[in-house]
PDB file of N, CA, C, O and CB in Angstrom:
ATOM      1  N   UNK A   1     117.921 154.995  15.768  1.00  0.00           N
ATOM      2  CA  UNK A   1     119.131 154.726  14.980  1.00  0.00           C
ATOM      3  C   UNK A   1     120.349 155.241  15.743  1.00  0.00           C
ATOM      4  O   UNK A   1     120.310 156.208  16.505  1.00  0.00           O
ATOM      5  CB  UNK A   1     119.042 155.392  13.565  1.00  0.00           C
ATOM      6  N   UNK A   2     121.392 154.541  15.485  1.00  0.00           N
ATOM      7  CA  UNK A   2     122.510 155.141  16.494  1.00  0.00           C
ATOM      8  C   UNK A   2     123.331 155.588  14.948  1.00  0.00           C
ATOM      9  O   UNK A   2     123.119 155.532  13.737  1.00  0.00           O
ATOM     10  CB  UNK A   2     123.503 153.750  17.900  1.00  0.00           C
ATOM     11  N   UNK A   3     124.726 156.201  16.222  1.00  0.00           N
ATOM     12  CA  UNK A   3     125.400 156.610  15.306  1.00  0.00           C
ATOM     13  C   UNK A   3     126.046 156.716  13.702  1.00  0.00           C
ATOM     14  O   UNK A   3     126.134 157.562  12.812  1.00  0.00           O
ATOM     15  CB  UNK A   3     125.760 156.498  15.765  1.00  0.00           C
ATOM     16  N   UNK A   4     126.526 154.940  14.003  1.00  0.00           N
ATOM     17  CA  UNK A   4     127.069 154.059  12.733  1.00  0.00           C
ATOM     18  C   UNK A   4     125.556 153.934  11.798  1.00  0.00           C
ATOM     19  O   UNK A   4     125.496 154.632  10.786  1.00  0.00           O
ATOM     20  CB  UNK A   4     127.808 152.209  13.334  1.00  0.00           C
ATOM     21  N   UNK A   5     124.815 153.387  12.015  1.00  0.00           N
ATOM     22  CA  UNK A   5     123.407 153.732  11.293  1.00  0.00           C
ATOM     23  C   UNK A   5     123.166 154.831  10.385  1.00  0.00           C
ATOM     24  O   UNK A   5     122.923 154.709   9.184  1.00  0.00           O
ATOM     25  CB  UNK A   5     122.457 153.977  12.228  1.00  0.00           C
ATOM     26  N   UNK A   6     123.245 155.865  11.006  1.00  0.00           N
ATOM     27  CA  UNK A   6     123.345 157.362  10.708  1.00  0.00           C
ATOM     28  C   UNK A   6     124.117 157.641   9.625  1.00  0.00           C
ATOM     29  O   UNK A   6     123.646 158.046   8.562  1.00  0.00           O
ATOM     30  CB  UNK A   6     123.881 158.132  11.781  1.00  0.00           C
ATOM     31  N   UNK A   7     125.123 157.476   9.799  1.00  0.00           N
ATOM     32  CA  UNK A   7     126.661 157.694   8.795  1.00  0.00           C
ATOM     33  C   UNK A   7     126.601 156.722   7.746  1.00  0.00           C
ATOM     34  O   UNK A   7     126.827 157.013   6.571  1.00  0.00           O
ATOM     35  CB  UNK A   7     128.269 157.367   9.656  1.00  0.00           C
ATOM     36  N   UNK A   8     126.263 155.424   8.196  1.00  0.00           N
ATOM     37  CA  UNK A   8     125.934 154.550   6.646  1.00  0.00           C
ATOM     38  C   UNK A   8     125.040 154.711   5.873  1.00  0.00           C
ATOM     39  O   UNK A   8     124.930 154.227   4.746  1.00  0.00           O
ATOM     40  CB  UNK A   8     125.692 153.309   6.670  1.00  0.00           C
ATOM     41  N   UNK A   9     124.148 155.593   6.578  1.00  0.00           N
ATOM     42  CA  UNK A   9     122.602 155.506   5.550  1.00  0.00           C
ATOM     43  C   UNK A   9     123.590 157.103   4.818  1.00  0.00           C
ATOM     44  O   UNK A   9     123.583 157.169   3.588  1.00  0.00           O
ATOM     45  CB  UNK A   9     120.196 155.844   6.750  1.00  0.00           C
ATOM     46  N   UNK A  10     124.164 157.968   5.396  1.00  0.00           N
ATOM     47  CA  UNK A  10     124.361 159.104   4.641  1.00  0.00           C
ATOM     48  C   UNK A  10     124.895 158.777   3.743  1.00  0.00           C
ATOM     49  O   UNK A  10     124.442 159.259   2.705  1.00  0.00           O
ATOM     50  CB  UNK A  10     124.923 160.059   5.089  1.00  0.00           C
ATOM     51  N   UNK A  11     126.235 157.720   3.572  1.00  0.00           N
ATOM     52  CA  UNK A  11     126.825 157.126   3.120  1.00  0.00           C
ATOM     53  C   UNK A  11     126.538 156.771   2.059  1.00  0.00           C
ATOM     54  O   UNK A  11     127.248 156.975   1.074  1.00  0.00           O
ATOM     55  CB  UNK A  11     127.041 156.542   3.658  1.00  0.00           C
ATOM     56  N   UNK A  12     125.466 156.179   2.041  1.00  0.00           N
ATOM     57  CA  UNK A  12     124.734 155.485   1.256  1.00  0.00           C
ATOM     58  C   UNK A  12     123.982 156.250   0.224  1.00  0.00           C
ATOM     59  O   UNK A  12     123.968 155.941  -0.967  1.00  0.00           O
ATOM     60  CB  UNK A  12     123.956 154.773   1.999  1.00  0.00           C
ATOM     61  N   UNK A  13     123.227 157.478   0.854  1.00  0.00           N
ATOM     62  CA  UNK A  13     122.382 158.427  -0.137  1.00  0.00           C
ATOM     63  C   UNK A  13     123.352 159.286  -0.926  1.00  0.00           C
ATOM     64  O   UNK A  13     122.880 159.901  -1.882  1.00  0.00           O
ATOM     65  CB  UNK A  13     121.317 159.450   0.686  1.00  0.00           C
ATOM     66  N   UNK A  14     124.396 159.389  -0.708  1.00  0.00           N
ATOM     67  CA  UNK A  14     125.758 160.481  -1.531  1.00  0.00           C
ATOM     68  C   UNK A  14     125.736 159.723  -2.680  1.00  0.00           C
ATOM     69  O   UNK A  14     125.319 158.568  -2.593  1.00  0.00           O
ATOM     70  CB  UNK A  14     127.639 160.588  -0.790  1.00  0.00           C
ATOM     71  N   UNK A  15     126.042 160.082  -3.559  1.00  0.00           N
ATOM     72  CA  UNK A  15     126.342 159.612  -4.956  1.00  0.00           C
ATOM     73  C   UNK A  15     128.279 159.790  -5.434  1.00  0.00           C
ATOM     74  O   UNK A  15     129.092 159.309  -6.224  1.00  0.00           O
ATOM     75  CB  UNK A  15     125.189 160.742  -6.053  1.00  0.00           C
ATOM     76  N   UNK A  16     128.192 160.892  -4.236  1.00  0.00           N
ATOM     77  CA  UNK A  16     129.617 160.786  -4.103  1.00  0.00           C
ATOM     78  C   UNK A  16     130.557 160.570  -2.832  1.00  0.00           C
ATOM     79  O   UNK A  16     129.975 161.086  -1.878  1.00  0.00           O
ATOM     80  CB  UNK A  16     129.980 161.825  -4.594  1.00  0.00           C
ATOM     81  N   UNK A  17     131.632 160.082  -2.473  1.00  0.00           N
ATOM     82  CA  UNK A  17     132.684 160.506  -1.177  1.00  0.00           C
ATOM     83  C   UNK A  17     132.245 161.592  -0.584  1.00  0.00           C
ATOM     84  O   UNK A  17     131.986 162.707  -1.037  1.00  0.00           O
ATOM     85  CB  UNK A  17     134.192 160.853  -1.536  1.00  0.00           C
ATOM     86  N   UNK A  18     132.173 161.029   0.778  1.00  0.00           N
ATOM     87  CA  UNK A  18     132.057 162.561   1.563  1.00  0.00           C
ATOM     88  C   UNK A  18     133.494 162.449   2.707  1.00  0.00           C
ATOM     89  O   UNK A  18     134.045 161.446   3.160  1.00  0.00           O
ATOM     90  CB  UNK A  18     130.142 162.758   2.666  1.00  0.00           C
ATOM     91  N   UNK A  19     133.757 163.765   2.898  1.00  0.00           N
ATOM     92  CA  UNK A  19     134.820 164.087   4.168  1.00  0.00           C
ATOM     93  C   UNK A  19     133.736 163.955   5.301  1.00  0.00           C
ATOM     94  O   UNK A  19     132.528 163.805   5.115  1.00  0.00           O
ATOM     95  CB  UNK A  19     135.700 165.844   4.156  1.00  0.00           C
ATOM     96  N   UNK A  20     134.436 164.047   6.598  1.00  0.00           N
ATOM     97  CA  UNK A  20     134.130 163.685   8.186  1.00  0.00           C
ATOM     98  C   UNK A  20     132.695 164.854   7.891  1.00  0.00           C
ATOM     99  O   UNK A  20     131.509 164.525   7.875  1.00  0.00           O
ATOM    100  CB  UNK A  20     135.751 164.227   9.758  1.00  0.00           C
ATOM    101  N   UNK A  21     133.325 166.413   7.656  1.00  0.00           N
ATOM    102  CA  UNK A  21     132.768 167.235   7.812  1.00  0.00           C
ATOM    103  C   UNK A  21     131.256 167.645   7.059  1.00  0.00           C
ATOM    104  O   UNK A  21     130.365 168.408   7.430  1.00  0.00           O
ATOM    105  CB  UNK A  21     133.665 167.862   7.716  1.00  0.00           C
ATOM    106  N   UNK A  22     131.373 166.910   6.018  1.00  0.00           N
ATOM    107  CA  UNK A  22     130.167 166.811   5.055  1.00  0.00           C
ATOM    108  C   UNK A  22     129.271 165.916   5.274  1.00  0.00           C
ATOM    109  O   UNK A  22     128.078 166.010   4.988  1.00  0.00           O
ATOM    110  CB  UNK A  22     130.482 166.582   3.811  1.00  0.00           C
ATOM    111  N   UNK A  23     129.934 164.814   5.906  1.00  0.00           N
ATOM    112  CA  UNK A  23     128.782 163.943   7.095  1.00  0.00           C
ATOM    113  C   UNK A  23     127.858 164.751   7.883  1.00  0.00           C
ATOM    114  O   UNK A  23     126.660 165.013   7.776  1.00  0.00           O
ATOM    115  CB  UNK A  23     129.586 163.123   8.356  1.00  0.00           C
ATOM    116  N   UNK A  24     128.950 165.125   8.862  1.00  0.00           N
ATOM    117  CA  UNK A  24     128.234 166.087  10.100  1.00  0.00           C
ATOM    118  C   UNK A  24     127.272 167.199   9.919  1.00  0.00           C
ATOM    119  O   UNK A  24     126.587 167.550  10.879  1.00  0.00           O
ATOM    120  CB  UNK A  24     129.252 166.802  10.826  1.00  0.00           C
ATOM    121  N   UNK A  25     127.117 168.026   8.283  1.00  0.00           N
ATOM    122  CA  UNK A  25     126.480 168.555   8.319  1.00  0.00           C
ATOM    123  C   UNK A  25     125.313 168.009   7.655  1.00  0.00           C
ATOM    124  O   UNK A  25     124.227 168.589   7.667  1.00  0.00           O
ATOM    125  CB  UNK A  25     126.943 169.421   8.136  1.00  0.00           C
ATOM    126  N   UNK A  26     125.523 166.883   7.065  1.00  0.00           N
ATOM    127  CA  UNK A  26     123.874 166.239   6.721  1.00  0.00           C
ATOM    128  C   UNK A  26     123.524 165.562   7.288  1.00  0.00           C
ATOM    129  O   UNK A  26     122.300 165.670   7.356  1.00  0.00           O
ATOM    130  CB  UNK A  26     123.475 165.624   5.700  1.00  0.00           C
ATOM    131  N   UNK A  27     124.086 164.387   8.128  1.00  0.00           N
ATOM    132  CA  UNK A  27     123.324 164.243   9.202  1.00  0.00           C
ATOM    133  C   UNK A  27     122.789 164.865  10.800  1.00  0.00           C
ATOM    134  O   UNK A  27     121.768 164.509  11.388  1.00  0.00           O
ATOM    135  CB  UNK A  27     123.705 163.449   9.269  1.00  0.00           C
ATOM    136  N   UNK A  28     123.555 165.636  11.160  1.00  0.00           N
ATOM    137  CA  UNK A  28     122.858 166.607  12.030  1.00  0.00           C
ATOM    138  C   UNK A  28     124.357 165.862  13.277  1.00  0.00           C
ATOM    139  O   UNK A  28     124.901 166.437  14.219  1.00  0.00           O
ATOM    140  CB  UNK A  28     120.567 166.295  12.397  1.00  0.00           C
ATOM    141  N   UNK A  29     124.544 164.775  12.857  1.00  0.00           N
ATOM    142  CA  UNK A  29     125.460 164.685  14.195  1.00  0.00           C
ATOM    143  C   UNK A  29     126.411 165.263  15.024  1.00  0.00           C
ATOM    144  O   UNK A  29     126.395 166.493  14.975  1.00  0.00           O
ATOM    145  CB  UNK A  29     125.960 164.021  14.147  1.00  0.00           C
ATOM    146  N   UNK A  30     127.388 164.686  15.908  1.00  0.00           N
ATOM    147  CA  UNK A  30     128.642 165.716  16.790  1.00  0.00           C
ATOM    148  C   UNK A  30     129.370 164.957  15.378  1.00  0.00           C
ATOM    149  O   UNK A  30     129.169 163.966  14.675  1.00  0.00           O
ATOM    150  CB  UNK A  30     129.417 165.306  19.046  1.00  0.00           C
ATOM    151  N   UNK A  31     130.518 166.317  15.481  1.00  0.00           N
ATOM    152  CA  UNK A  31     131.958 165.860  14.720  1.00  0.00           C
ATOM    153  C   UNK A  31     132.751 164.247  15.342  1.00  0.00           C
ATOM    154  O   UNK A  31     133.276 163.504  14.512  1.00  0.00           O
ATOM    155  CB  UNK A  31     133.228 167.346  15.095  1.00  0.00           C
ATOM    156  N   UNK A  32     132.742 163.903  16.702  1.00  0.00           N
ATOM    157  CA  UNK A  32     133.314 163.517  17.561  1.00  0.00           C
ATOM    158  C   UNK A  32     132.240 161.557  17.529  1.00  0.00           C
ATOM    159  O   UNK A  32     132.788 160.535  17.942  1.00  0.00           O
ATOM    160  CB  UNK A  32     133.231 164.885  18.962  1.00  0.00           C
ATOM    161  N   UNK A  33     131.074 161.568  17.075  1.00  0.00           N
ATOM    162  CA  UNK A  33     130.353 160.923  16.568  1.00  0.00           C
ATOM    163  C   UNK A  33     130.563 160.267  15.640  1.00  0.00           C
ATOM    164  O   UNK A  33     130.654 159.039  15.660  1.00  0.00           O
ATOM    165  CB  UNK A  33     129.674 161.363  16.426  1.00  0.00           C
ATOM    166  N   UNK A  34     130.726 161.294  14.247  1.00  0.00           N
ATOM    167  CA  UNK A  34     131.067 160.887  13.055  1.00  0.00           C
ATOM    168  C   UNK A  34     132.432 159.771  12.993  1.00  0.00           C
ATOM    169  O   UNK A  34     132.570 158.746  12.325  1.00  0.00           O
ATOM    170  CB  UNK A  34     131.284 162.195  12.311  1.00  0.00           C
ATOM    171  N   UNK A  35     133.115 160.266  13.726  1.00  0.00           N
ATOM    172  CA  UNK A  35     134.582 160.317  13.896  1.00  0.00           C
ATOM    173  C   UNK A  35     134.742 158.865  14.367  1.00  0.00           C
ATOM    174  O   UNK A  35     135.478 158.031  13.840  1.00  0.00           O
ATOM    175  CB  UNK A  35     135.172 161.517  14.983  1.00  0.00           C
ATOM    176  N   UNK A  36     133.958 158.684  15.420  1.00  0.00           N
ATOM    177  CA  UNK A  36     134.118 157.010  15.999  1.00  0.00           C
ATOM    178  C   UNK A  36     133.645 156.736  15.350  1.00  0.00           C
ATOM    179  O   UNK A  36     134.404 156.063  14.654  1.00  0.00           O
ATOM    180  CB  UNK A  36     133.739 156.307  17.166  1.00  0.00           C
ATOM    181  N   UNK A  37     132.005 156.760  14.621  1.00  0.00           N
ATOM    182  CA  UNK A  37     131.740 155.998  13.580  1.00  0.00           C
ATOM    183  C   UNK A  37     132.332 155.111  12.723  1.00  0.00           C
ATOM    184  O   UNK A  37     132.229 153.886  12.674  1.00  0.00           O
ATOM    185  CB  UNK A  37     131.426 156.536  13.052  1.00  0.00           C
ATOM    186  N   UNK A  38     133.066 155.998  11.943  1.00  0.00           N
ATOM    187  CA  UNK A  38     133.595 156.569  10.609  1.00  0.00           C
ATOM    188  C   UNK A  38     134.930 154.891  11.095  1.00  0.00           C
ATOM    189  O   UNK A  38     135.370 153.935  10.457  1.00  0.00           O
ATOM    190  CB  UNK A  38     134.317 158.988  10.551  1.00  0.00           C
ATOM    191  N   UNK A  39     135.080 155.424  12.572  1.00  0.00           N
ATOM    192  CA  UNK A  39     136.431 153.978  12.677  1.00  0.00           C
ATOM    193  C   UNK A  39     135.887 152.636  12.874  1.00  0.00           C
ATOM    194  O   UNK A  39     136.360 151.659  12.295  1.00  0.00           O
ATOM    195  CB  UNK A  39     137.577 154.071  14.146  1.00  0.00           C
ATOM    196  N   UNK A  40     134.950 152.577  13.641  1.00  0.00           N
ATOM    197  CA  UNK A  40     134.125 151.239  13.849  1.00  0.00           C
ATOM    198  C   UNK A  40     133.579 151.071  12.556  1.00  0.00           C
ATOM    199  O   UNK A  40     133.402 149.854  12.489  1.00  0.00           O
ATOM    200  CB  UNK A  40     132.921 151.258  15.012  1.00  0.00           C
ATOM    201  N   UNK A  41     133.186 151.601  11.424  1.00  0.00           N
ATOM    202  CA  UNK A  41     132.699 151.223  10.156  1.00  0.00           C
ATOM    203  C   UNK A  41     133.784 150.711   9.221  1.00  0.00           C
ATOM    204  O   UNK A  41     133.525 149.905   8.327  1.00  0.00           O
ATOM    205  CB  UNK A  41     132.007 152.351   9.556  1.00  0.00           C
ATOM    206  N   UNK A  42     134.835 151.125   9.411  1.00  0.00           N
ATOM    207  CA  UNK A  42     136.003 150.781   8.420  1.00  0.00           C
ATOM    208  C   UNK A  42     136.332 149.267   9.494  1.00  0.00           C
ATOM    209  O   UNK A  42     136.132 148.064   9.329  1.00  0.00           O
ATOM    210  CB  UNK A  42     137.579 152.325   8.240  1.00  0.00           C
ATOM    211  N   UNK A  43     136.741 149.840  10.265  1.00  0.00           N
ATOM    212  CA  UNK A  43     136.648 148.176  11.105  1.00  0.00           C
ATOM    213  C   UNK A  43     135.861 146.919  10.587  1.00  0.00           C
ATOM    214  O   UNK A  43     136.275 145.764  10.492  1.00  0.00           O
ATOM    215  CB  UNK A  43     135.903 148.325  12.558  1.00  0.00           C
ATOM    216  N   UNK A  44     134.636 147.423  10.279  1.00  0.00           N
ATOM    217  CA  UNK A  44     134.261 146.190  10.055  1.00  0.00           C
ATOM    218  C   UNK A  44     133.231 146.399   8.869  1.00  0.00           C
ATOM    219  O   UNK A  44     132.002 146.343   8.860  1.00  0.00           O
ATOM    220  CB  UNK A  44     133.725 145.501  11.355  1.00  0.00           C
ATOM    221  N   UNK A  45     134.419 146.733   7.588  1.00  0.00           N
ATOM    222  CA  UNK A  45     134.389 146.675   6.598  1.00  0.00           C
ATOM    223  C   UNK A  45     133.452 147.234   5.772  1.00  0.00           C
ATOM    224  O   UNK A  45     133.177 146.726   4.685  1.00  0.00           O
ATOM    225  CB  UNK A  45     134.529 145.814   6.524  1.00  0.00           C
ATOM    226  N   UNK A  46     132.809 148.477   6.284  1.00  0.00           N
ATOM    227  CA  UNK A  46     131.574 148.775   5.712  1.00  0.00           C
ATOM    228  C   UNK A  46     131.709 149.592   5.212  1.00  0.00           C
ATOM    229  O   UNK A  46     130.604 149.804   4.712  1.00  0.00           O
ATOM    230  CB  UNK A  46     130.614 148.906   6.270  1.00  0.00           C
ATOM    231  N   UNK A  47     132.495 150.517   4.853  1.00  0.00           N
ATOM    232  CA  UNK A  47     132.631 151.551   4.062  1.00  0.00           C
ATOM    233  C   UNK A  47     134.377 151.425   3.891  1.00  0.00           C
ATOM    234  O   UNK A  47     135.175 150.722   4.510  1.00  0.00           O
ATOM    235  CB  UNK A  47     131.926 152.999   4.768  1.00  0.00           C
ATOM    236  N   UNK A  48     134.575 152.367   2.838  1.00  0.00           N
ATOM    237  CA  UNK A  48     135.883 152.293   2.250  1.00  0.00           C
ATOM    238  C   UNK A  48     136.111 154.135   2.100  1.00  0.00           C
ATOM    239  O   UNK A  48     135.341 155.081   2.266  1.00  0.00           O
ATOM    240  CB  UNK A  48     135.865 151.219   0.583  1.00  0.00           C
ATOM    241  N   UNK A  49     137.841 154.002   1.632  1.00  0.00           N
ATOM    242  CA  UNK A  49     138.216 155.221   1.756  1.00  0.00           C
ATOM    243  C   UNK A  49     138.612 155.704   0.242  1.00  0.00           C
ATOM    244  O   UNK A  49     139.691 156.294   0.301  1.00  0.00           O
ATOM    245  CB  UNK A  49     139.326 155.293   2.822  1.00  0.00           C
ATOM    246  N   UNK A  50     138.109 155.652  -1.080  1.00  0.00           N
ATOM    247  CA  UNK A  50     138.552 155.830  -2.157  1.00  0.00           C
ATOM    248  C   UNK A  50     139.845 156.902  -2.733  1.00  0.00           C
ATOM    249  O   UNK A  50     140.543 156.819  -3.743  1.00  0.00           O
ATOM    250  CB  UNK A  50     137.490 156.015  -2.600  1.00  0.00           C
ATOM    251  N   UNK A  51     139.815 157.972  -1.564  1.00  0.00           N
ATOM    252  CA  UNK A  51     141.036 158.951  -1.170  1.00  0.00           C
ATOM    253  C   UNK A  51     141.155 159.163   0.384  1.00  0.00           C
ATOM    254  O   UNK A  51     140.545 158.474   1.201  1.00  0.00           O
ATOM    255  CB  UNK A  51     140.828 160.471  -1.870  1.00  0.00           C
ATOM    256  N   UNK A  52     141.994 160.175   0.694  1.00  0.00           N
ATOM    257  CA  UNK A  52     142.235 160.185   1.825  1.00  0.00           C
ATOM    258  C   UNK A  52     141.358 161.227   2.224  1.00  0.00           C
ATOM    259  O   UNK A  52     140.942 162.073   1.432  1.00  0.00           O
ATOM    260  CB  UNK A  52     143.531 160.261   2.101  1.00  0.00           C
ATOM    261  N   UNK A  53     141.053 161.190   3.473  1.00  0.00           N
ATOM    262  CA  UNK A  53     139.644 161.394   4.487  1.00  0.00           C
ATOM    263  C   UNK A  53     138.652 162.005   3.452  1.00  0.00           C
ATOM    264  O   UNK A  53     138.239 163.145   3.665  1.00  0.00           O
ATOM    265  CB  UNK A  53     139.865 162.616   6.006  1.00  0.00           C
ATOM    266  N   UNK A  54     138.173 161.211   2.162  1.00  0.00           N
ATOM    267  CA  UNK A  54     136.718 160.734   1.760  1.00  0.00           C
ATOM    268  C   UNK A  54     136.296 159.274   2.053  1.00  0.00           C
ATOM    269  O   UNK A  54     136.951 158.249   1.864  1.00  0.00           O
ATOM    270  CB  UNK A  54     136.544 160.905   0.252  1.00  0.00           C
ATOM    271  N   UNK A  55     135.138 159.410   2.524  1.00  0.00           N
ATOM    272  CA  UNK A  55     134.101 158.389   2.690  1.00  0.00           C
ATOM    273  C   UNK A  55     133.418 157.552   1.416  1.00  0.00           C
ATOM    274  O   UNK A  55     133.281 158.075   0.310  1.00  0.00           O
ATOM    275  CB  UNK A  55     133.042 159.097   3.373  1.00  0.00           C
ATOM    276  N   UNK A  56     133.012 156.203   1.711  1.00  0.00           N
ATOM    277  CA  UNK A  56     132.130 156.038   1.165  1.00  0.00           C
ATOM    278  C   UNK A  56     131.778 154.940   1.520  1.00  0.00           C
ATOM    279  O   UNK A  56     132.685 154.255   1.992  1.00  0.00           O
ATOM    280  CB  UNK A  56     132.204 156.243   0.131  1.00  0.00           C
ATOM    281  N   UNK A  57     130.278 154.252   1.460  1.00  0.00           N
ATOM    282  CA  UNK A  57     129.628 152.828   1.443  1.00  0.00           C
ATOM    283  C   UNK A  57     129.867 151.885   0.726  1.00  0.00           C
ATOM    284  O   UNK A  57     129.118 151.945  -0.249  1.00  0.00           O
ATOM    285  CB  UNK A  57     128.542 152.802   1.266  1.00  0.00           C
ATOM    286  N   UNK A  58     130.683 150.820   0.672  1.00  0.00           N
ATOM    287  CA  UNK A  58     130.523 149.402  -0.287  1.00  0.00           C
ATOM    288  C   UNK A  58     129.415 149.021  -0.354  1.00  0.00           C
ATOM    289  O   UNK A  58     129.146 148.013  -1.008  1.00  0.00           O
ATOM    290  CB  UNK A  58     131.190 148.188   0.085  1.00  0.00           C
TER     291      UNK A  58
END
């Protein structure tokens, strides 16, 4: 699984928004990881920002 993988499935198991940092510590990844992720996923539309720097999966 690569990065974006990683971050959507976390994404996905939260029941709630997560920040950059609450990623990184459940999935085990770099901050710096999350981070590109987190932009290539909004890019292409896969997660949304319901506030500012919380996460989440559509």
């Amino acid at each position: 699984m690569d990065a974006k993988e990683i971050v959507l499935k976390t994404l996905r198991e939260s029941s709630e928004p997560l920040r950059p940092s609450d990623i990184v510590e459940k999935s085990g990844l770099d901050k710096k990881e999350v981070e590109k992720a987190i932009k290539e996923l909004k890019k292409e539309d896969l997660i949304m920002s319901p506030k500012r720097c919380y996460y989440s999966a559509k």
